[in-house]
PyMOL Python script that loads the backbone (N, CA, C, O; Angstrom):
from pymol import cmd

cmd.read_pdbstr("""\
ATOM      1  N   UNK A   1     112.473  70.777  71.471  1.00  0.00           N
ATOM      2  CA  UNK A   1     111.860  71.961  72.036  1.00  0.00           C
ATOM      3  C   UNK A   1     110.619  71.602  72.857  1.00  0.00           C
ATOM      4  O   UNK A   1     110.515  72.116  73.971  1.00  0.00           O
ATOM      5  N   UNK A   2     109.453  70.583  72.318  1.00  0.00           N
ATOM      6  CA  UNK A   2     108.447  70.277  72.701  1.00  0.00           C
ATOM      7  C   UNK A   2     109.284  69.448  74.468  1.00  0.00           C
ATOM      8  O   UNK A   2     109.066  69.862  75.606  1.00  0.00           O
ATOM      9  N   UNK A   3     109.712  68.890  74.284  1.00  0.00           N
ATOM     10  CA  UNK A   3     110.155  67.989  75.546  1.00  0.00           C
ATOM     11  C   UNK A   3     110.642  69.661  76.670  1.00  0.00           C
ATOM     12  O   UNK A   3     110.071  70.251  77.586  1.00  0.00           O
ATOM     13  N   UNK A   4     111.532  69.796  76.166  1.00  0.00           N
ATOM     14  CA  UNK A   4     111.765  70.846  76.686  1.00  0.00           C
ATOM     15  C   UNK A   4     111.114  71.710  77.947  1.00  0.00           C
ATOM     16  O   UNK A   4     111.483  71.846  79.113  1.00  0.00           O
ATOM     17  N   UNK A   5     109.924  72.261  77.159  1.00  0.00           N
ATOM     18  CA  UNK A   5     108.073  72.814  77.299  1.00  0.00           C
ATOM     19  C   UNK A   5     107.762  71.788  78.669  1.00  0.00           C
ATOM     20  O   UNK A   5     107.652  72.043  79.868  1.00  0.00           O
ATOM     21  N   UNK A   6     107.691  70.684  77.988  1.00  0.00           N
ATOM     22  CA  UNK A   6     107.175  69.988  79.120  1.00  0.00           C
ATOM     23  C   UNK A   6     107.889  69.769  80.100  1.00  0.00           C
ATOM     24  O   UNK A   6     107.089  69.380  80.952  1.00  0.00           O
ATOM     25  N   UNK A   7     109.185  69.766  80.669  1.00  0.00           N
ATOM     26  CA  UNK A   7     109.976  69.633  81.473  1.00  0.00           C
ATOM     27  C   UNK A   7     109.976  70.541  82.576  1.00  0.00           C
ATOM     28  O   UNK A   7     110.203  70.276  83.757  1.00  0.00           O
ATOM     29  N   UNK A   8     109.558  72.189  81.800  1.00  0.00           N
ATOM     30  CA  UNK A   8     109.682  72.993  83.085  1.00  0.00           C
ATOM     31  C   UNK A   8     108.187  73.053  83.260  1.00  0.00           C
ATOM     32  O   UNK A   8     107.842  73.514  84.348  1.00  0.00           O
ATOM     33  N   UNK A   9     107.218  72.693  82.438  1.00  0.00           N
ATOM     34  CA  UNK A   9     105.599  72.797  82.608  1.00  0.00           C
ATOM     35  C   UNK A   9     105.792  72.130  84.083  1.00  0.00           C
ATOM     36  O   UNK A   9     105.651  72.691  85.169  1.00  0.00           O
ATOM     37  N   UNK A  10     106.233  70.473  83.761  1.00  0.00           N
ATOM     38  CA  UNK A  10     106.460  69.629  84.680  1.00  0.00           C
ATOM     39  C   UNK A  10     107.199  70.366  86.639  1.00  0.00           C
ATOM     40  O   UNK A  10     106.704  70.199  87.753  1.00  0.00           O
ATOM     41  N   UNK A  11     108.198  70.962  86.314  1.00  0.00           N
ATOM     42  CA  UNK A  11     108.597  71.273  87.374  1.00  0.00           C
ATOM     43  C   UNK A  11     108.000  72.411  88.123  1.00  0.00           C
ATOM     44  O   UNK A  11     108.362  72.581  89.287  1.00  0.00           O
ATOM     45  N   UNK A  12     106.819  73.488  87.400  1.00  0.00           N
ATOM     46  CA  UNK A  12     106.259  74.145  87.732  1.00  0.00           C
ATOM     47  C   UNK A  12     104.963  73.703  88.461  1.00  0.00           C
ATOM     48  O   UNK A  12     104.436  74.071  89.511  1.00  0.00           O
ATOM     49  N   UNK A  13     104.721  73.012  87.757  1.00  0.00           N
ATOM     50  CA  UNK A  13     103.133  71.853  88.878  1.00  0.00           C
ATOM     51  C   UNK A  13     103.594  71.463  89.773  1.00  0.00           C
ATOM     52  O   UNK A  13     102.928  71.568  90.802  1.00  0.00           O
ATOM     53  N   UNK A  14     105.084  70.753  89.870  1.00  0.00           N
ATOM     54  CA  UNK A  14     105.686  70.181  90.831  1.00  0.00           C
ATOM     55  C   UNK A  14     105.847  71.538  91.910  1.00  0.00           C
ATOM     56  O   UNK A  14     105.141  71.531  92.918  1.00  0.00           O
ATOM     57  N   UNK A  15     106.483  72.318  91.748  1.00  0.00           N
ATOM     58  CA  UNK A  15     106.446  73.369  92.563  1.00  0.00           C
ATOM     59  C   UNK A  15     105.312  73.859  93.295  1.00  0.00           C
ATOM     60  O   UNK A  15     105.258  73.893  94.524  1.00  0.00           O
ATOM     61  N   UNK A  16     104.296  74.284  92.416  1.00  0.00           N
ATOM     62  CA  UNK A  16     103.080  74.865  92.870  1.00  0.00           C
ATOM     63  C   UNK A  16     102.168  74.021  93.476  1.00  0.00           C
ATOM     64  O   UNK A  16     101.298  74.578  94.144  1.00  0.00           O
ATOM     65  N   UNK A  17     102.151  72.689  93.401  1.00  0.00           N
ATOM     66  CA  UNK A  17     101.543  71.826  94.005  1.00  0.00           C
ATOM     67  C   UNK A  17     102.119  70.943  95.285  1.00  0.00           C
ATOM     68  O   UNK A  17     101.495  70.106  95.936  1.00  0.00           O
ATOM     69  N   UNK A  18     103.532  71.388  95.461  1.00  0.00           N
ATOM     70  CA  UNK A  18     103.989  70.464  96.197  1.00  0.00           C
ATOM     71  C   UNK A  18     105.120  71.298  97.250  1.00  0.00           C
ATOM     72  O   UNK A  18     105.239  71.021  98.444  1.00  0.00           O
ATOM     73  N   UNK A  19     105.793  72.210  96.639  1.00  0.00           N
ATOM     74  CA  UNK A  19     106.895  72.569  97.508  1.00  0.00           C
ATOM     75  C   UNK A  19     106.612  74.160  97.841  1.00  0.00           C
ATOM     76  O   UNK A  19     107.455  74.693  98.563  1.00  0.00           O
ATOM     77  N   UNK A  20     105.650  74.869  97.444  1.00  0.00           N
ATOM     78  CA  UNK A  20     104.991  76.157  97.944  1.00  0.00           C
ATOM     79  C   UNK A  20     104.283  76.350  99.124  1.00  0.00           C
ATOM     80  O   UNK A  20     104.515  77.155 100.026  1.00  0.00           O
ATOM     81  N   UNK A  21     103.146  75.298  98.995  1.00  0.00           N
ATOM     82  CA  UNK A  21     102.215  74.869 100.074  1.00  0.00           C
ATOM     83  C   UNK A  21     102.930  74.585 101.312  1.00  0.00           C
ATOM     84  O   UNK A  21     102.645  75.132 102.377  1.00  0.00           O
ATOM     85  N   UNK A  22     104.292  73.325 101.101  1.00  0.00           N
ATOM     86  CA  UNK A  22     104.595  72.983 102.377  1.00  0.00           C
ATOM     87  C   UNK A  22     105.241  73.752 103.102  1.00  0.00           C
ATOM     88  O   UNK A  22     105.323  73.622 104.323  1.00  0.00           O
ATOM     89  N   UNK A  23     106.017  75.043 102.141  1.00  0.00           N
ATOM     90  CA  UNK A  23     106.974  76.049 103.162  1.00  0.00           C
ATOM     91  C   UNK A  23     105.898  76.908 103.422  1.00  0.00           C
ATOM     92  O   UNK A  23     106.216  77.657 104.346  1.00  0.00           O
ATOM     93  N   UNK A  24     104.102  77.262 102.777  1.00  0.00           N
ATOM     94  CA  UNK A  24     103.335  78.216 103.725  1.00  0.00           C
ATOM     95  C   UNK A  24     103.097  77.799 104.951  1.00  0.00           C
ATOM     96  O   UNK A  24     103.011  78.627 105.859  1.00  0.00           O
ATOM     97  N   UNK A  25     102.911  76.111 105.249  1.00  0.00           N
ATOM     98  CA  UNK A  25     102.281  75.317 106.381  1.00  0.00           C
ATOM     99  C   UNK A  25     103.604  75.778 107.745  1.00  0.00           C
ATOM    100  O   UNK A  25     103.575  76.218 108.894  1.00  0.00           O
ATOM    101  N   UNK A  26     104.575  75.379 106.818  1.00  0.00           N
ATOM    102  CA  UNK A  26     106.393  75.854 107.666  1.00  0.00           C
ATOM    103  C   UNK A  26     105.949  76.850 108.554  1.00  0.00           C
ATOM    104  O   UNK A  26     105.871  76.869 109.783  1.00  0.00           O
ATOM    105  N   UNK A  27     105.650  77.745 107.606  1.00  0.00           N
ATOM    106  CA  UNK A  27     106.183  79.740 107.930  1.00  0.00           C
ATOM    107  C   UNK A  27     104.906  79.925 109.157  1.00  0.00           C
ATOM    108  O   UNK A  27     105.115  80.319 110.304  1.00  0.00           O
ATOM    109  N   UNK A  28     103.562  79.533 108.590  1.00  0.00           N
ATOM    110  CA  UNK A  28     102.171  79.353 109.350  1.00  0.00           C
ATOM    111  C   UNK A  28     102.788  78.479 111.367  1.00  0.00           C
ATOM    112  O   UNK A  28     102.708  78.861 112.534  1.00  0.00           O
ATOM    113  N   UNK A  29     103.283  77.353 110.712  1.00  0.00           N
ATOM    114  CA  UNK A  29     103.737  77.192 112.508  1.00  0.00           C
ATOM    115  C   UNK A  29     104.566  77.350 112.835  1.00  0.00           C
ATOM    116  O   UNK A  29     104.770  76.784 113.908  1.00  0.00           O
ATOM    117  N   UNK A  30     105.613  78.104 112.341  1.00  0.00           N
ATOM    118  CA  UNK A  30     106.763  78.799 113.224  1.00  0.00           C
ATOM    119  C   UNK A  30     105.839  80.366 113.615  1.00  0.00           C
ATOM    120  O   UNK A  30     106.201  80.877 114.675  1.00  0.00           O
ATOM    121  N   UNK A  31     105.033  80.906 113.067  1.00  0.00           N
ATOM    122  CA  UNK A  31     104.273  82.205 113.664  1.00  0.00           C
ATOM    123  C   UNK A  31     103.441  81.611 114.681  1.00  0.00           C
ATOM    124  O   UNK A  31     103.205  82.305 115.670  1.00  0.00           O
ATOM    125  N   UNK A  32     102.967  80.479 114.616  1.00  0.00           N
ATOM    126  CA  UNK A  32     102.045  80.055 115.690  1.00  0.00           C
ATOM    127  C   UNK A  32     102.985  79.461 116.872  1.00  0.00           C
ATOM    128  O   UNK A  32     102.598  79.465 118.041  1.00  0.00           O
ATOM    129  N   UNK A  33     103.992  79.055 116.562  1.00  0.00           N
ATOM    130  CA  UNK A  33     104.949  78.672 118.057  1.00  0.00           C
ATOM    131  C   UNK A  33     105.672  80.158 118.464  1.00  0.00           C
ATOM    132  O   UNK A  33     105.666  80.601 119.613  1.00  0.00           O
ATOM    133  N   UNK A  34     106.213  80.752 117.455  1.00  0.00           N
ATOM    134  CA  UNK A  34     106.749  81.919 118.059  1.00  0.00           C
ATOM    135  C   UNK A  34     105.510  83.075 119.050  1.00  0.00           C
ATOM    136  O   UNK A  34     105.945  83.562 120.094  1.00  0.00           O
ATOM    137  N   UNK A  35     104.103  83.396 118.631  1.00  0.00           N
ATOM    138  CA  UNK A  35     103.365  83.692 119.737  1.00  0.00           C
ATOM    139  C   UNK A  35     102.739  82.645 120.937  1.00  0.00           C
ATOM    140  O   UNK A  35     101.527  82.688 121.150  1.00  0.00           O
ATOM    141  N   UNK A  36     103.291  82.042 121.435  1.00  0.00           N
ATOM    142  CA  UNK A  36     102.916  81.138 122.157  1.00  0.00           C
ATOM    143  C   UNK A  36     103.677  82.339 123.478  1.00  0.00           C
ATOM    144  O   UNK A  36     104.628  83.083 123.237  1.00  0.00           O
ATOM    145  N   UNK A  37     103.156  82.268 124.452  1.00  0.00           N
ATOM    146  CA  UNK A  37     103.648  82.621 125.408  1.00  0.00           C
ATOM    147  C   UNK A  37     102.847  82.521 126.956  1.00  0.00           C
ATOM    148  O   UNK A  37     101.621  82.605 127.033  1.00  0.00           O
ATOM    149  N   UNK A  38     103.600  82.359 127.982  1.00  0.00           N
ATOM    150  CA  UNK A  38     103.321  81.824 129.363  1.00  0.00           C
ATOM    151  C   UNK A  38     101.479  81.958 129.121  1.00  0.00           C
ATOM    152  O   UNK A  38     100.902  82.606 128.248  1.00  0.00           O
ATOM    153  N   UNK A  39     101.032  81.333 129.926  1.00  0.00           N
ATOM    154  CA  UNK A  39      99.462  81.167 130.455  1.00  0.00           C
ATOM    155  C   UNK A  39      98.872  80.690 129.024  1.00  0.00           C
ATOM    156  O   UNK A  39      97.653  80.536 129.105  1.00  0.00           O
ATOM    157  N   UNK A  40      99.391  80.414 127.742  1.00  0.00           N
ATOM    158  CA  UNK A  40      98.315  80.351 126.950  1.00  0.00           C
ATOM    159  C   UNK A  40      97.763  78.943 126.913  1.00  0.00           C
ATOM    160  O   UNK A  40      98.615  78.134 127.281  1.00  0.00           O
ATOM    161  N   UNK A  41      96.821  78.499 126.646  1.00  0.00           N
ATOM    162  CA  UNK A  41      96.141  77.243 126.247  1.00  0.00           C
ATOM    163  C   UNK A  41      95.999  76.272 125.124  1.00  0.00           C
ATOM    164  O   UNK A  41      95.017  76.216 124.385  1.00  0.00           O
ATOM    165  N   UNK A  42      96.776  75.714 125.071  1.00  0.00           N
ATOM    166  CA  UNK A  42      96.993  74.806 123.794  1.00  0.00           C
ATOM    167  C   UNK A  42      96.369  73.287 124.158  1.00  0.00           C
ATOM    168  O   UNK A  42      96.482  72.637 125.197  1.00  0.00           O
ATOM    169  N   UNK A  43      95.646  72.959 122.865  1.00  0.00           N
ATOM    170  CA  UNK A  43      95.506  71.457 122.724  1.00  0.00           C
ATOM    171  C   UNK A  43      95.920  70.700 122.094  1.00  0.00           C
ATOM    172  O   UNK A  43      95.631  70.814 120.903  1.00  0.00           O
ATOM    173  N   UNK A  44      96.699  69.665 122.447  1.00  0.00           N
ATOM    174  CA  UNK A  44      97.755  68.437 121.971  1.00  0.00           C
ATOM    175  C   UNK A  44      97.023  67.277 121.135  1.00  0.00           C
ATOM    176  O   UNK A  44      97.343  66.200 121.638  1.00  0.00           O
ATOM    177  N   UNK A  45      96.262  67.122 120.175  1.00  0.00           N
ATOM    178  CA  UNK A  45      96.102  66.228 119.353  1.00  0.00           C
ATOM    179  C   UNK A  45      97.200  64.506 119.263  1.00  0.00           C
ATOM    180  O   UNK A  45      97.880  64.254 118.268  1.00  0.00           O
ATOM    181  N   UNK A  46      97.137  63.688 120.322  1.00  0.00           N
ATOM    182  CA  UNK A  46      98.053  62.223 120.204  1.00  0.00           C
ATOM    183  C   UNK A  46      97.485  61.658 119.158  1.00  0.00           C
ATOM    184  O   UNK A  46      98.341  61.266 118.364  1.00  0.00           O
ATOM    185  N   UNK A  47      96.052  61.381 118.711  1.00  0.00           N
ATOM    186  CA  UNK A  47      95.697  60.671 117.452  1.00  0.00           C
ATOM    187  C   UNK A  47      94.258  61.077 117.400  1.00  0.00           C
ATOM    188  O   UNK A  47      93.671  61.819 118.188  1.00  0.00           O
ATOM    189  N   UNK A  48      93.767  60.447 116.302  1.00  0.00           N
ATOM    190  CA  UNK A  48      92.527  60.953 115.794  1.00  0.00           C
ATOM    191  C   UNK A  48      91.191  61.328 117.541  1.00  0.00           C
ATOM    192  O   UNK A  48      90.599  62.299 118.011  1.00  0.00           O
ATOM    193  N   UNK A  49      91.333  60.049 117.826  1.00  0.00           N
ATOM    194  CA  UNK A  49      90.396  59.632 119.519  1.00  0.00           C
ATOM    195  C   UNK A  49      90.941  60.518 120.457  1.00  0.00           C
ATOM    196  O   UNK A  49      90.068  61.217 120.971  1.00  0.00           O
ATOM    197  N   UNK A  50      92.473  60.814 121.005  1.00  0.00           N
ATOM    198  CA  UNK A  50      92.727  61.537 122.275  1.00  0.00           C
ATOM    199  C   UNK A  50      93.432  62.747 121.658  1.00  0.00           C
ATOM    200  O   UNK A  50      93.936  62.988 120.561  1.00  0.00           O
ATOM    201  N   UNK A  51      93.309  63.235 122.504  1.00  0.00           N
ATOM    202  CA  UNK A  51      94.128  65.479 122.930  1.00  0.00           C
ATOM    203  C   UNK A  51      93.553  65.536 124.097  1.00  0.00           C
ATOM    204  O   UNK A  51      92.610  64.965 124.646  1.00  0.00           O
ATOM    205  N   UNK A  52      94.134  66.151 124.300  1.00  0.00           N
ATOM    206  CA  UNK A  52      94.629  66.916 125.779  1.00  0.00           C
ATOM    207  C   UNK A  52      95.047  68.223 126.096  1.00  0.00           C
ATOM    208  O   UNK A  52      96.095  68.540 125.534  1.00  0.00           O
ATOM    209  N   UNK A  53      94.474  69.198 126.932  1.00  0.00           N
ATOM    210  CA  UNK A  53      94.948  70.626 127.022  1.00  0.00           C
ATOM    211  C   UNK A  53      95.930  70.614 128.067  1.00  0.00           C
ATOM    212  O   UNK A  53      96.019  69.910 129.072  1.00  0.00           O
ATOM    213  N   UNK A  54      96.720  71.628 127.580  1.00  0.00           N
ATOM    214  CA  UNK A  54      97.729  72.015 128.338  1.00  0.00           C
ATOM    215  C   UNK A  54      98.009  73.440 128.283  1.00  0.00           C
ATOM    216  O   UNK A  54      98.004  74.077 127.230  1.00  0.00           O
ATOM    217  N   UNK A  55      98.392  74.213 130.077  1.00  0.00           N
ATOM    218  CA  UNK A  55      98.863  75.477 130.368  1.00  0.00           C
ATOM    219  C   UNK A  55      99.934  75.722 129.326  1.00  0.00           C
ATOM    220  O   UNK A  55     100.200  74.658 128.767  1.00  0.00           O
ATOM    221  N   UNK A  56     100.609  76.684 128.885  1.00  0.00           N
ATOM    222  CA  UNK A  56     102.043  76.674 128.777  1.00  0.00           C
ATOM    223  C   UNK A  56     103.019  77.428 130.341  1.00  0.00           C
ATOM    224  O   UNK A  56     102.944  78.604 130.694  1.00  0.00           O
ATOM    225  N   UNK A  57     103.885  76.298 131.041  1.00  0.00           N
ATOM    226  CA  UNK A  57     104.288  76.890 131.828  1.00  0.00           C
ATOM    227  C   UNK A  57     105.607  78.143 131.478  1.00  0.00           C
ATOM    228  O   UNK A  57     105.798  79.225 132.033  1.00  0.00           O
ATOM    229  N   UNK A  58     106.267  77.565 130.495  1.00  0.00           N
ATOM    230  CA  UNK A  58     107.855  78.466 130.270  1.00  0.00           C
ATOM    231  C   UNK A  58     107.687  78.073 128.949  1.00  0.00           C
ATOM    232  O   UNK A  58     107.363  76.948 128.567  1.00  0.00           O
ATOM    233  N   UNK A  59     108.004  79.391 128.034  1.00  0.00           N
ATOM    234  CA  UNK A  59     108.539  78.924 126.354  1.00  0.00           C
ATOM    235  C   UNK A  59     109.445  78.856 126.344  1.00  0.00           C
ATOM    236  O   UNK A  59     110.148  79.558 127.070  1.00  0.00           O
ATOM    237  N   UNK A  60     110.048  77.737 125.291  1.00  0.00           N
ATOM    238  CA  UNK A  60     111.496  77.883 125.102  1.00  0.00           C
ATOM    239  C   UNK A  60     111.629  77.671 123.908  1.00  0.00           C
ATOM    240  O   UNK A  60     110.826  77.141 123.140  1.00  0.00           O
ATOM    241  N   UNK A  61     113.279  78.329 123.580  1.00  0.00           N
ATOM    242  CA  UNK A  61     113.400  77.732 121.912  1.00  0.00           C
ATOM    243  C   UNK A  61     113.834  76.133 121.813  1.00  0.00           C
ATOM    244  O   UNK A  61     114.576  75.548 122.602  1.00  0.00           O
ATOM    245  N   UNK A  62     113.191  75.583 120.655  1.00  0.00           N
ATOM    246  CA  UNK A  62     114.445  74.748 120.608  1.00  0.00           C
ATOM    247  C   UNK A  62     114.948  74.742 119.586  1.00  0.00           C
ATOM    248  O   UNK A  62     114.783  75.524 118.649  1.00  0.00           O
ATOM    249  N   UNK A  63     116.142  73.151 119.736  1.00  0.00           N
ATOM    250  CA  UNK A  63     117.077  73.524 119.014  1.00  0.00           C
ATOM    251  C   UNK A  63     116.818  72.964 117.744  1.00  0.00           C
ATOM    252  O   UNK A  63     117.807  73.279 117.083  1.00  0.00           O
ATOM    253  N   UNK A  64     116.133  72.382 117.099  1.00  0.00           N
ATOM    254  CA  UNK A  64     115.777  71.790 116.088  1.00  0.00           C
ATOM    255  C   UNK A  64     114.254  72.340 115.243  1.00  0.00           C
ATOM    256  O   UNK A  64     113.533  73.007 115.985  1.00  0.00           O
ATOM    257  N   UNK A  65     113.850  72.186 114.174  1.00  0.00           N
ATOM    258  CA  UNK A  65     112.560  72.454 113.498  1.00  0.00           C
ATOM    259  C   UNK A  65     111.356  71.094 114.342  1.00  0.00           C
ATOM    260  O   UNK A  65     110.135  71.216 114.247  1.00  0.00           O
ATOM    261  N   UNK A  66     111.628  70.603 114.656  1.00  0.00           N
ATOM    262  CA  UNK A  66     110.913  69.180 115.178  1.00  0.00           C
ATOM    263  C   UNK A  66     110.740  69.522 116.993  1.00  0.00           C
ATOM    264  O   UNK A  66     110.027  68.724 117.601  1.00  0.00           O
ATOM    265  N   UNK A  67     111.180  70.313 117.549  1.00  0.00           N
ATOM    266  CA  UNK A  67     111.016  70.436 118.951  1.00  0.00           C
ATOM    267  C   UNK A  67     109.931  71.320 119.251  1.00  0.00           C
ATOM    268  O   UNK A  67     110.057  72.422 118.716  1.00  0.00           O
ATOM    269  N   UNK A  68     108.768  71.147 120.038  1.00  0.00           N
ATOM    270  CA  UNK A  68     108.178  72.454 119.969  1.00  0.00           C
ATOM    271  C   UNK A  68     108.675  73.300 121.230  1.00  0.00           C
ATOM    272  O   UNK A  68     109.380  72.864 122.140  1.00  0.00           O
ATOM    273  N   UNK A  69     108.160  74.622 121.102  1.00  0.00           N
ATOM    274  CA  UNK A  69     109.269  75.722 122.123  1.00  0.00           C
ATOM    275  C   UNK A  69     108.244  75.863 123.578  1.00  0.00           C
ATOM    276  O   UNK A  69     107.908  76.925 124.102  1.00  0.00           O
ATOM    277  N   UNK A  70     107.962  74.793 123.926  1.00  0.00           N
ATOM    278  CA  UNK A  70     106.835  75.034 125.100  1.00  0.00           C
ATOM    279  C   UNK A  70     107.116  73.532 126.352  1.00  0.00           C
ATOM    280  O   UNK A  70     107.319  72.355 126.052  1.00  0.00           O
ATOM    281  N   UNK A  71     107.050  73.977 127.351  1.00  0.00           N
ATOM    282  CA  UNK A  71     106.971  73.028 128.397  1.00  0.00           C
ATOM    283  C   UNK A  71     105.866  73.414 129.053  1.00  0.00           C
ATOM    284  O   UNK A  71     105.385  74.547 129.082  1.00  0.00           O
ATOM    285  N   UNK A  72     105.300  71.997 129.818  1.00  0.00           N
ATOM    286  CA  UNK A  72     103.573  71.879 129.584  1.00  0.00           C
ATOM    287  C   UNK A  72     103.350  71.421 131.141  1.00  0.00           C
ATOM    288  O   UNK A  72     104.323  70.879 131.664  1.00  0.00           O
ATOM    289  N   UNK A  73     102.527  71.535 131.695  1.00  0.00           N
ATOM    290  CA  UNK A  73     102.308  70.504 132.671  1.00  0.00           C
ATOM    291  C   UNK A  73     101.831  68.856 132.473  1.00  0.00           C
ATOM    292  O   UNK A  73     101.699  68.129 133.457  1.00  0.00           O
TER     293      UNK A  73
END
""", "prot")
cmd.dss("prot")
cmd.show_as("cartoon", "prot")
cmd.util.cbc("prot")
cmd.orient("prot")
């Protein structure tokens, strides 16, 4: 019984610490790519030292979770 206890204790930390957070971060930038639209101003972070701003010329979807929905100058 005691093992038990700890098993779902276990999968509940695991949850709340690990797989909650990452689908709020998910849901958080699919609302931030889905309002993206023509003229807005975004800055591109390449690494800690460079970013770069960019217009958005045309949104688009894409086809994957990994594409973002914007073409840039």
């Amino acid at each position: 019984m005691e093992s038990l206890l700890l098993m779902v204790a276990m999968i509940a930390v695991f949850y709340f610490l690990i797989i909650r957070p990452e689908n709020k971060r998910k849901k958080q930038a699919e609302q931030m790519r889905s309002s993206l639209k023509k003229g807005d101003r975004v800055t591109v972070h390449v690494s800690e030292t460079y970013s770069y701003d960019i217009v958005i010329r045309d949104v688009q979807k894409g086809s994957d979770d990994e594409s973002l929905p914007i073409s840039s100058y």
